[in-house]
Residue, then its C-alpha position, 0 to 999 in steps of 0.5 A: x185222650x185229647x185233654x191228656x195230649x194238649x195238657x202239656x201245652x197247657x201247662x206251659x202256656x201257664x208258665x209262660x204268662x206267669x213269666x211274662x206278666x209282673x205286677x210292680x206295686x206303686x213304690x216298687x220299679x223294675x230294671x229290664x235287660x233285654x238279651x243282657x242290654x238295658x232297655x228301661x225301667x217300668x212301673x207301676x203297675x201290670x208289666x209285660x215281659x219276654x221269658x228268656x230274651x228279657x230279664x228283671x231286677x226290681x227296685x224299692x224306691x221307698x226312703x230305707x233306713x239303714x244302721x251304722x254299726x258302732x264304730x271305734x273312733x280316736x277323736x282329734x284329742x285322742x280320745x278313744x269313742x264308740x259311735x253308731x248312726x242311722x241314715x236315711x236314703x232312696x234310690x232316685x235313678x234305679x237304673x244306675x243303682x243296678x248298673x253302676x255297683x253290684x250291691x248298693x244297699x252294701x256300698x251305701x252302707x260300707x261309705x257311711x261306716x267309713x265316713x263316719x270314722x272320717x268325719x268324727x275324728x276330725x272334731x274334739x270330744x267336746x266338739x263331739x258332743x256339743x256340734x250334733x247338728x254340725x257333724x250329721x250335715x257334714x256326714x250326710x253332705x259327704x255320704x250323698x255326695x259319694x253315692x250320687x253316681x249310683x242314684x242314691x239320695x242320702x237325705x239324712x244322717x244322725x249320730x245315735x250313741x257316744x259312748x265314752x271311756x269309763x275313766x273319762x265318764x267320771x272326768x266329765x263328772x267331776x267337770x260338771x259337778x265343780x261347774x255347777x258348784x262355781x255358777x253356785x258360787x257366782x250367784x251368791x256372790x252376785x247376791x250379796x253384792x246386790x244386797x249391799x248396794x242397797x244396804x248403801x243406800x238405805x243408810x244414805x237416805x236414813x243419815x239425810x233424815x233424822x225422823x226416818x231413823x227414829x221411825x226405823x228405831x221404833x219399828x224395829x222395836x216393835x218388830x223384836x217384842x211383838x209374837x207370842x212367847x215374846x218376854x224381851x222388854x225394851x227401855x227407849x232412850x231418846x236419840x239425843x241422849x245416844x247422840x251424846x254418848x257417842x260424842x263422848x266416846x270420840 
């Protein structure tokens, strides 16, 4: 009889201290509101609330990240592009993330969307895909910069995919494919010009040295019938008598 009288009290005693006492993980803080008004933000740790006068919303305050849908984008040379991203933030002031917009993961994500439509447009492709580094800093200076007012720290954001046109796929192809065959081209070309510069030379030196043409003769010889398999057979004729053929022939 006296268990079954007080078991309702019991019973209520427990759901009031389960209400009344919260336990806030290390990266976790919550925003009180007492009788509808801010009164702070707690945590971590083992928090004591008033059931019913007192309300909680709590907040993660860990680095989230967040995906930016693929986004249809006309560059400033009306290229059409689809370009998805990834940022990264934390909320630094909870209480602002509660109080000053409605859903701030929705907001945050809605500005990085239209940002970067914004943003992209703004380059070429070539710039696009050449000044990555140069766009994720001017989206994520722009995005931080409009989400400060609600305690939310944009520390990064990349631009993961271009996808391009498959038309313009195959025109950059071809681009590539000409501009290597043209370094290709150059190289040679610088070759063989560095070829004849010591082609030069080599015959300036040998014309100041009779001897070292007739050595040069004699080794170039010996080169041609020297192997295995070899059956050339070379008469020598003295220089001399080369020399006065050519003055003959003048």
């Amino acid at each position: 009889m006296f268990g079954s009288t007080f078991l309702p009290f019991v019973v209520i005693l427990f759901i009031l201290l389960a209400n009344m006492i919260k336990i806030v993980n290390q990266y976790e803080r919550i925003v009180i509101f007492t009788l509808g008004k801010f009164t702070g933000v707690k945590g971590p740790g083992l928090i004591i609330i008033i059931p019913l006068i007192q309300k909680i919303r709590k907040v993660d305050i860990r680095t989230l990240t967040m995906d930016i849908p693929p986004q249809d984008i006309i560059s400033k040379d009306n290229v059409t592009l689809k370009v998805n991203g990834v940022a990264y933030f934390r909320v630094e002031a909870p209480a602002k993330a509660i109080i000053e917009v409605e859903d701030y993961l929705m907001a945050t994500g809605q500005i990085a969307q239209t940002t970067l439509r914004s943003v992209i447009g703004q380059f070429e492709l070539d710039e696009i895909l050449s000044q990555r580094d140069t766009i994720n800093h001017k989206l994520q200076s722009i995005i931080d910069e409009q989400t400060e007012p609600w305690g939310i720290k944009v520390s990064a954001v990349e631009v993961k995919a271009i996808d391009l046109p498959i038309e313009m796929q195959r025109a950059m192809a071809k681009q590539a494919q000409a501009e290597r065959e043209k370094r290709a081209k150059v190289i040679s070309a610088e070759g063989e010009l560095v070829a004849a510069e010591k082609l030069t030379k080599a015959a300036a030196i040998l014309d100041q040295n009779k001897n070292a043409i007739i050595l040069r003769y004699l080794d170039t010889m010996k080169e041609i019938s020297s192997g295995e398999g070899r059956s050339t057979t070379f008469f020598p004729l003295p220089i001399d008598f080369l020399n006065t053929v050519k003055d003959n022939l003048k």
